[in-house]
C-alpha atoms as one frame of an Amber mdcrd trajectory, in Angstrom:
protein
 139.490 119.251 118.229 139.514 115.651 116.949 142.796 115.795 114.632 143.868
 112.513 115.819 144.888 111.269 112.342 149.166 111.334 110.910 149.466 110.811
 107.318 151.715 107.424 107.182 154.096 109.036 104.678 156.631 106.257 105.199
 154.276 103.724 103.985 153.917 105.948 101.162 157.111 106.206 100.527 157.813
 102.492 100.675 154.812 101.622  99.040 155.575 103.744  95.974 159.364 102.413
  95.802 158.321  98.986  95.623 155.437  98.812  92.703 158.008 100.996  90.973
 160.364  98.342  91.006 160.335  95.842  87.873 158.533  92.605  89.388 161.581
  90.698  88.457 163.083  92.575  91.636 160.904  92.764  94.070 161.107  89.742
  95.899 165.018  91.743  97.239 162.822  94.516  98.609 159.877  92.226  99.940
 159.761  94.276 103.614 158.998  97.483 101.895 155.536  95.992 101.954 155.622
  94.448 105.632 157.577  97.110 107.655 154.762  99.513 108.171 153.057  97.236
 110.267 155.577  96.610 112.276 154.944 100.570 113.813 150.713 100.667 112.485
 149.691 101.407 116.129 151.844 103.918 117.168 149.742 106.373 115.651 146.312
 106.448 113.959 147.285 107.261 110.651 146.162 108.266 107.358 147.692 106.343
 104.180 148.253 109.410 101.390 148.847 108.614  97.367 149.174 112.472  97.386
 150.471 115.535  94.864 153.462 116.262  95.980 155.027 112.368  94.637 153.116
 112.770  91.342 155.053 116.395  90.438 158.726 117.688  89.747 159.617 115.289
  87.461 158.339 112.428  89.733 155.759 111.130  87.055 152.020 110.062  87.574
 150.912 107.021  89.463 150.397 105.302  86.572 153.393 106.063  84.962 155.515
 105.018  87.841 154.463 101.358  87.457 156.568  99.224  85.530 155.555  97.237
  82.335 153.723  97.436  79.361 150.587  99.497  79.560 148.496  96.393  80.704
 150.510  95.900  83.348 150.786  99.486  84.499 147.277  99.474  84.803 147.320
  95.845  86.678 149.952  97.316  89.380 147.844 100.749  90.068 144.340  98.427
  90.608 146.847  95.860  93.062 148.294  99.163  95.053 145.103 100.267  95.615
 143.473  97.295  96.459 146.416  96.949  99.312 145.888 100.337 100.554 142.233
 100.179 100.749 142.264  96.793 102.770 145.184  97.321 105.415 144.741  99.110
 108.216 144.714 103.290 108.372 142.269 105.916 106.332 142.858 105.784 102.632
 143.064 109.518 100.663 143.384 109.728  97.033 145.066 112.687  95.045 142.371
 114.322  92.334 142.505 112.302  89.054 143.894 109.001  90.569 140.283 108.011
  89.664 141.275 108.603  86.068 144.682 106.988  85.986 146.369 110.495  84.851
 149.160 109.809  82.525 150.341 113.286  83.467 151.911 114.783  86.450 149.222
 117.017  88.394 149.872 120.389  87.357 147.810 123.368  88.973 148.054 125.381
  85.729 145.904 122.943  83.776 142.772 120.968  83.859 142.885 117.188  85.097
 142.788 114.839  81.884 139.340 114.795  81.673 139.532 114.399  77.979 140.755
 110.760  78.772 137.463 109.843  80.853 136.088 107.896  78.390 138.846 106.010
  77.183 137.501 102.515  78.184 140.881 101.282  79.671 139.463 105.113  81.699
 136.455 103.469  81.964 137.111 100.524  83.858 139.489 102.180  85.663 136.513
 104.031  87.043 134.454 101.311  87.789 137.275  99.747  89.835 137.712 102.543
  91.679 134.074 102.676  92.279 133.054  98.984  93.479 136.467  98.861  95.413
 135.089 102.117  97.397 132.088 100.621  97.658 133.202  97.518  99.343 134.941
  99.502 101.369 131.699 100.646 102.582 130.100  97.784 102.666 132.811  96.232
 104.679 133.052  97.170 108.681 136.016  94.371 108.938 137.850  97.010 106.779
 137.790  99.897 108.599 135.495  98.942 112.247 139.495  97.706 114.179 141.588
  99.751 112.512 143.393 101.142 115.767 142.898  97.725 116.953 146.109  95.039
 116.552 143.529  92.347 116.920 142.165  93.768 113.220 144.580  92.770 111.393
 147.020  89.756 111.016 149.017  88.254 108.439 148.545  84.946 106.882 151.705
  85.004 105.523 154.095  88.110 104.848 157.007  86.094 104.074 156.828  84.685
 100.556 159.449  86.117  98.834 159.636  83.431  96.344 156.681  83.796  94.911
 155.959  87.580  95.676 152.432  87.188  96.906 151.184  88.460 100.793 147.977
  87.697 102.748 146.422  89.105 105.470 143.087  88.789 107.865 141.567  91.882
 108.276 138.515  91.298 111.010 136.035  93.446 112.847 135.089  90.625 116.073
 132.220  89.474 113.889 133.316  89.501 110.085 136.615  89.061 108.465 137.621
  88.789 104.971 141.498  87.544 103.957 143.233  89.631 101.137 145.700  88.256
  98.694 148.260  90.099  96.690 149.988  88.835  93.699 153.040  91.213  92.788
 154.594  89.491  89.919 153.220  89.179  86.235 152.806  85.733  86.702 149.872
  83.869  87.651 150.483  81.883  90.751 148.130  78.553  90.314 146.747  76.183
  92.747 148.722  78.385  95.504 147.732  77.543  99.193 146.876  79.576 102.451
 145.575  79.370 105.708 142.190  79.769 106.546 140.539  80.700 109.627 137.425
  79.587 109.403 136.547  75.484 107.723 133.740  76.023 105.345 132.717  77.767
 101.876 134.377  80.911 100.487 133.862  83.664  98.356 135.552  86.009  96.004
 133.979  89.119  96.891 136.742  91.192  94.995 138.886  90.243  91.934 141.349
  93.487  90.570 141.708  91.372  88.082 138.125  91.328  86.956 137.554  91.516
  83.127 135.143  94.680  83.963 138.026  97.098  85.535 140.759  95.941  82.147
 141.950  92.258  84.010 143.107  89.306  82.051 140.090  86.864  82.432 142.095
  84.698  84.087 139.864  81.766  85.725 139.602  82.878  89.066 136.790  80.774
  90.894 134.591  82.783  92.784 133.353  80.007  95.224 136.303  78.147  97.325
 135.746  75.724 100.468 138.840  74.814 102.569 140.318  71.633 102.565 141.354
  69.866 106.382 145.181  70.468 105.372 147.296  72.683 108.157 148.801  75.728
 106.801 149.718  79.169 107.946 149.419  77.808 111.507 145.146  77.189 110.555
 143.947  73.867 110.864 142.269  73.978 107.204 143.390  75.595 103.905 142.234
  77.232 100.813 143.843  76.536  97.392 143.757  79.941  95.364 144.303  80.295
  91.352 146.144  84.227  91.737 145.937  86.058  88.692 149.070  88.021  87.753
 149.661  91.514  89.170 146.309  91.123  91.189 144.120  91.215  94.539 141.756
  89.277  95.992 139.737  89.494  98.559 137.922  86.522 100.201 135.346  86.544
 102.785 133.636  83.378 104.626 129.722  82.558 103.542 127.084  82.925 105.640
């Protein structure tokens, strides 16, 4: 019948324990974010943020981030970012879209009366343009069961808390950067595939979905240094608790 699809709830599972974590931590439990890829192609899976971890006393999404409010908000946009641009099929629970301070709850409404809070708002709109470059994106989604779709750039930088990855489709490719730590991580280098000009074709951290305004360029060309095993090199300004994603021009 054409059920070919396991939800990944290990990567859930792993996924949730480490943005849970205080950042200050998180560079201990590093391979929480790494592991699933080490058994991605076993199956074709699904990657859930489901109902049953946002009940029983479990708390929302948003409430299981750590941090102020600004930063609870900063973590959800990163973790969703990350499981939107991996490999696997992405499904949302009802009212993630919303950033639900509550824990679903079949006996009531979703928080609907919080849509138009404008931290709500932007919320929204991230969701929105982050589904749409989804879309938009076949390097995403085309390889998926596919090992040559995905490879890291570098998935060992405990230090600094930060991952990269090339996702790529045979034709297109885009690299994704993930800054897990509340501090902005400037003039920080990574491989690049490709020598030429760059663009940031998605910024979490963008002032429109509640970001910091921290200046991100948008335009990048690589540099002829080695790194990452690549010949040439970009040089990144990360903005705290963020994702990029970077895709060659032309």
């Amino acid at each position: 019948l054409g059920f070919t699809f396991k939800w990944n709830m290990g990567w859930m599972h792993d996924s949730l324990m480490f943005f849970s974590k205080d950042p200050v931590h998180r560079r201990f439990h590093h391979d929480q974010l790494t592991f699933a890829m080490l058994y991605e192609y076993s199956e074709r899976f699904i990657m859930p943020l489901s109902h049953d971890e946002v009940v029983h006393g479990k708390g929302s999404l948003l409430n299981k981030m750590p941090g102020d409010q600004w930063q609870k908000f900063a973590n959800l946009r990163t973790l969703l970012t990350y499981q939107y641009s991996r490999p696997g099929k992405q499904l949302l629970f009802m009212g993630t879209e919303l950033a639900q301070e509550s824990e679903w709850n079949h006996d009531v409404s979703l928080d609907w009366d919080r849509a138009a809070d404008p931290l709500r708002t932007a919320f929204q709109n991230f969701v929105e343009d982050l589904g749409r470059l989804y879309l938009d994106s076949p390097c995403l989604w085309r390889k998926d069961p596919d090992p040559e779709g995905f490879a890291w750039i570098d998935c060992s930088d405990r230090d600094n808390n930060v991952i990269s990855y090339l996702r790529s489709d045979g034709t297109g490719q885009m690299l994704v950067v993930l800054n897990l730590t509340p501090v902005p991580r400037e003039f920080y280098r990574i491989g690049a595939p490709v020598a030429g000009a760059y663009s940031v074709v998605f910024n979490s951290d963008d002032a429109r979905y509640g970001g910091s305004q921290f200046d991100t360029p948008e335009s990048l060309v690589t540099d002829p240094t080695p790194f990452h095993g690549h010949p040439q090199s970009l040089v990144l300004q990360l903005p705290a608790l963020a994702a990029l994603i970077i895709a060659p021009d032309g």
